[in-house]
BAFI-3210 file (N, C-alpha, C; in Angstrom, 3 decimals, decimal comma, padded with zeros to 6 digits):
// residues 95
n [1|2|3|4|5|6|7|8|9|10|11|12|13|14|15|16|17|18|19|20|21|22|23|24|25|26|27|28|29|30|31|32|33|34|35|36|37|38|39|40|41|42|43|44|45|46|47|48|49|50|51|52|53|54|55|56|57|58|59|60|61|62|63|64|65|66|67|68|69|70|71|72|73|74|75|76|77|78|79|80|81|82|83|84|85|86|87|88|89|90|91|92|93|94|95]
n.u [-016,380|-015,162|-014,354|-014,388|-013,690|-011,353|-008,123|-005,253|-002,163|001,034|002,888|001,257|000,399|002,363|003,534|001,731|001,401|003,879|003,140|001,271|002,321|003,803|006,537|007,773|008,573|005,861|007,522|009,622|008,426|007,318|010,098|010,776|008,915|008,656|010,465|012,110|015,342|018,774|018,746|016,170|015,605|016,593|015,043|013,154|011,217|009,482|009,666|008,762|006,081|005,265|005,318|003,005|000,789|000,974|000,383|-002,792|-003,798|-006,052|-005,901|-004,234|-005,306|-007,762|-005,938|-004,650|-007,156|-008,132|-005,963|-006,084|-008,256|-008,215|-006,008|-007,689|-009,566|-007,645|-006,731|-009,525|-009,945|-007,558|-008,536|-010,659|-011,999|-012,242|-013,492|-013,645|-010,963|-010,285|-011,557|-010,433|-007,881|-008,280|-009,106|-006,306|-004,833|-006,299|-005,132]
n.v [000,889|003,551|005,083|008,088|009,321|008,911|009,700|009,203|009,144|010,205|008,227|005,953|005,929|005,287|002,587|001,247|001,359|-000,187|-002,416|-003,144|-003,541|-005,707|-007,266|-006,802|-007,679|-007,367|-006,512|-005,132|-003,486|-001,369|-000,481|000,715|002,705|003,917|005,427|003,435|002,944|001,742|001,831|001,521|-000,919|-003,051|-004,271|-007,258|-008,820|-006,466|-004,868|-005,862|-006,285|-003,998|-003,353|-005,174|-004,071|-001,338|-001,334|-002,989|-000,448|001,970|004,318|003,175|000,751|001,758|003,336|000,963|-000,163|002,254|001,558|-000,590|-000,510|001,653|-000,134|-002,315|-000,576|-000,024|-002,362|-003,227|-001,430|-001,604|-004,373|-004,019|-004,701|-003,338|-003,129|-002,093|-002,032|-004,504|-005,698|-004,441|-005,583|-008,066|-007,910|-006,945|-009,210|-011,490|-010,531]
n.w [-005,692|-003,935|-000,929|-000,137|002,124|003,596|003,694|002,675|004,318|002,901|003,035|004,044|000,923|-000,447|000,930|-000,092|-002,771|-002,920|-002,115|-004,079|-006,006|-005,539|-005,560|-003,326|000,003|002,860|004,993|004,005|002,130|004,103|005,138|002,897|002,459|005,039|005,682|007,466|008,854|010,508|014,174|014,000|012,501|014,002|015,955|014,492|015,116|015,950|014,373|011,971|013,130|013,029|010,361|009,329|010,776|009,613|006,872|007,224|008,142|007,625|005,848|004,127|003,232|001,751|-000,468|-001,374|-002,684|-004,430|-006,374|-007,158|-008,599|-010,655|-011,798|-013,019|-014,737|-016,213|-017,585|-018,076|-020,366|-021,972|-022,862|-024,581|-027,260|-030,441|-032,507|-035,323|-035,907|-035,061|-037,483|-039,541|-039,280|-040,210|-042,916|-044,189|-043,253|-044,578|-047,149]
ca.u [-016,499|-014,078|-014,850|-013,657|-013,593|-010,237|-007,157|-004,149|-000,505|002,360|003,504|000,842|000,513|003,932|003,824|000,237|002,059|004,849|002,646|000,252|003,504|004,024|007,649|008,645|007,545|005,567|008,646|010,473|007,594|007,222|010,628|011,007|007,440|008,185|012,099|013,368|017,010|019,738|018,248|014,329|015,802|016,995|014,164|012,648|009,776|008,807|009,316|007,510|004,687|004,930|004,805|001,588|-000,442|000,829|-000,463|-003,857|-004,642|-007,540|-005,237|-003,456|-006,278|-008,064|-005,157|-004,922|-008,413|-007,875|-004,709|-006,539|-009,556|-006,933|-004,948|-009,140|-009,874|-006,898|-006,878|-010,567|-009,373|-006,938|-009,008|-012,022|-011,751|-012,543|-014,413|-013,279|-009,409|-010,315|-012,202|-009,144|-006,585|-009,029|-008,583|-004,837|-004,316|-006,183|-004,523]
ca.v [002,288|003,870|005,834|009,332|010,213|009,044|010,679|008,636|009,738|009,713|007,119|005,103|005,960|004,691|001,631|000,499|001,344|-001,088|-004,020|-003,535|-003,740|-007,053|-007,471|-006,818|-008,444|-006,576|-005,474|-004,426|-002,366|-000,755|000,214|001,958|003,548|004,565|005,382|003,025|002,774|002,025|001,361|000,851|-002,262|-003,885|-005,920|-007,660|-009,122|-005,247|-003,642|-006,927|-006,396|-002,001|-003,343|-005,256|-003,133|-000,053|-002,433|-002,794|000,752|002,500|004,866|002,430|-000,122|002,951|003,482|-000,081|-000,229|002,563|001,865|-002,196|-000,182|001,748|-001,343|-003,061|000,392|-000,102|-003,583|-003,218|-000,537|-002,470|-005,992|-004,092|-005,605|-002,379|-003,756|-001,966|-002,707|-006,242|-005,765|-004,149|-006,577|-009,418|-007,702|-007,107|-010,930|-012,451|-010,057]
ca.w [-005,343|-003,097|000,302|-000,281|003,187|003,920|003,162|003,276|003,884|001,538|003,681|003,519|-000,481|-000,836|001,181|-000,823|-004,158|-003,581|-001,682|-005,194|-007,420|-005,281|-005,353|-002,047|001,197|003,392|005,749|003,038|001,826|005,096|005,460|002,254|002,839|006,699|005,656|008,890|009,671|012,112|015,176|013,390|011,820|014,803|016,358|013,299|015,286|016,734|012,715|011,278|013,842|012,899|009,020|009,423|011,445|008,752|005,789|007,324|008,331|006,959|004,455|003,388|002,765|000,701|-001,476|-002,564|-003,335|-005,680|-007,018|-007,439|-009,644|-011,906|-012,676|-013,637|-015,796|-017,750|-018,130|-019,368|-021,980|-022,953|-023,576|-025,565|-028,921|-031,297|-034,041|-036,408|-035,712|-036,051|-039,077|-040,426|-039,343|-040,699|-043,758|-043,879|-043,166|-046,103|-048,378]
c.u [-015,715|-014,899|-014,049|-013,288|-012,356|-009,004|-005,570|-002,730|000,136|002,993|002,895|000,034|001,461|003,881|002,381|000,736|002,937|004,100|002,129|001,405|003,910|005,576|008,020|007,666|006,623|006,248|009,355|009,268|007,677|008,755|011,290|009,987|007,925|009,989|012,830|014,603|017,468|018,702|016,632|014,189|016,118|016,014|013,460|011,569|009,035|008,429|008,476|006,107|004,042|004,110|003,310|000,596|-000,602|000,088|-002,107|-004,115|-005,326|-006,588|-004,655|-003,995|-006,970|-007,067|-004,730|-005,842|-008,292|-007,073|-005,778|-007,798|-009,176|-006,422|-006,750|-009,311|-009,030|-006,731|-008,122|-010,272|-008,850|-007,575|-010,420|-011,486|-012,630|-012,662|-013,845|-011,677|-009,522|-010,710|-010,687|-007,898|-006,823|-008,702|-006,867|-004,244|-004,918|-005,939|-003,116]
c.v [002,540|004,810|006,918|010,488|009,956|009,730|010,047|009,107|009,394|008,458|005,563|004,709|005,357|003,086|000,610|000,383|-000,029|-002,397|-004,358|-004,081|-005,495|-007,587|-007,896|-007,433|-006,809|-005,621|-004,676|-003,058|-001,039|000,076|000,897|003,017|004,604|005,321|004,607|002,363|002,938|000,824|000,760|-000,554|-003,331|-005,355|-005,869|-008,160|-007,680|-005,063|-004,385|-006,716|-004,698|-002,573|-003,856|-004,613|-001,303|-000,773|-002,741|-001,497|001,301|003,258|004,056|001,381|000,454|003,108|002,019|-000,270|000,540|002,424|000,076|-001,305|000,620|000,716|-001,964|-001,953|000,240|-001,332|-004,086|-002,584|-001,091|-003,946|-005,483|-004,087|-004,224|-003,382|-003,515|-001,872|-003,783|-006,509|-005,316|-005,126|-007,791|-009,278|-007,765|-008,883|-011,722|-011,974|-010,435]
c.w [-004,057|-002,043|000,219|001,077|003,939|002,752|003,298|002,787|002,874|002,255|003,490|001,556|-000,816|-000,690|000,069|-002,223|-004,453|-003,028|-003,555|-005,914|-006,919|-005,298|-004,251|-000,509|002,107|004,446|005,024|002,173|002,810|005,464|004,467|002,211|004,094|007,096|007,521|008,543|010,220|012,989|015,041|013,162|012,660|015,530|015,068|013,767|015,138|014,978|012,025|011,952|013,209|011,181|008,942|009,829|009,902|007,470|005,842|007,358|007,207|005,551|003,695|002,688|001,314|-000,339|-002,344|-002,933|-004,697|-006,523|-007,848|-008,620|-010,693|-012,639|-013,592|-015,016|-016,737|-018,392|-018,948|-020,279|-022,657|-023,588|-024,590|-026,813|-029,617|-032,409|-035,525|-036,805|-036,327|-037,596|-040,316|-040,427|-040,036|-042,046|-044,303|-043,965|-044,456|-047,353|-048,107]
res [x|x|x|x|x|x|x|x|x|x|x|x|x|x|x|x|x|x|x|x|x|x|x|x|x|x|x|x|x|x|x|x|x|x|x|x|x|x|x|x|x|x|x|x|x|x|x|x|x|x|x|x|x|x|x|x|x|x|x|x|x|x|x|x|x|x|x|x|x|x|x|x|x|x|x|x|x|x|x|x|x|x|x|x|x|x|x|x|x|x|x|x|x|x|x]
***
């Protein structure tokens, strides 16, 4: 169950989208999330230290939670075995 009392930016909607999708590291999340370039990119400790701290915060925590209980809802939908599918495919196969 999710806490509906936060509200998290498009920013941090964005950056929670692509950590969930898992691809990209967490700097690289952050700086298509937080659009930095140029001069943003320069110290890599400072923007690595900006990306982590944006990765924890509260909106951004909240939005992978829900985005993590979407991906569960559909993955249960998709694994319930309809009965009467099977029953039909059971059929189907020993004809």
């Amino acid at each position: 169950m999710v806490n509906n009392t936060i509200t998290p930016t498009a920013q941090q909607k964005r950056m929670a989208e692509l950590l969930v999708e898992g691809e990209l590291s967490v700097v690289d999340c952050y700086i298509d999330a937080y659009h930095q370039e140029g001069e943003q990119l320069v110290d890599r400790q400072k923007l690595a230290s900006r990306a982590y701290m944006a990765s924890k915060s509260k909106g951004c925590m909240y939005w992978i939670q829900v985005l993590q209980e979407q991906q569960a809802v559909e993955e249960a939908r998709i694994l319930v075995w309809d009965k009467r599918k099977a029953a039909q495919r059971l059929l189907k196969m020993c004809h």
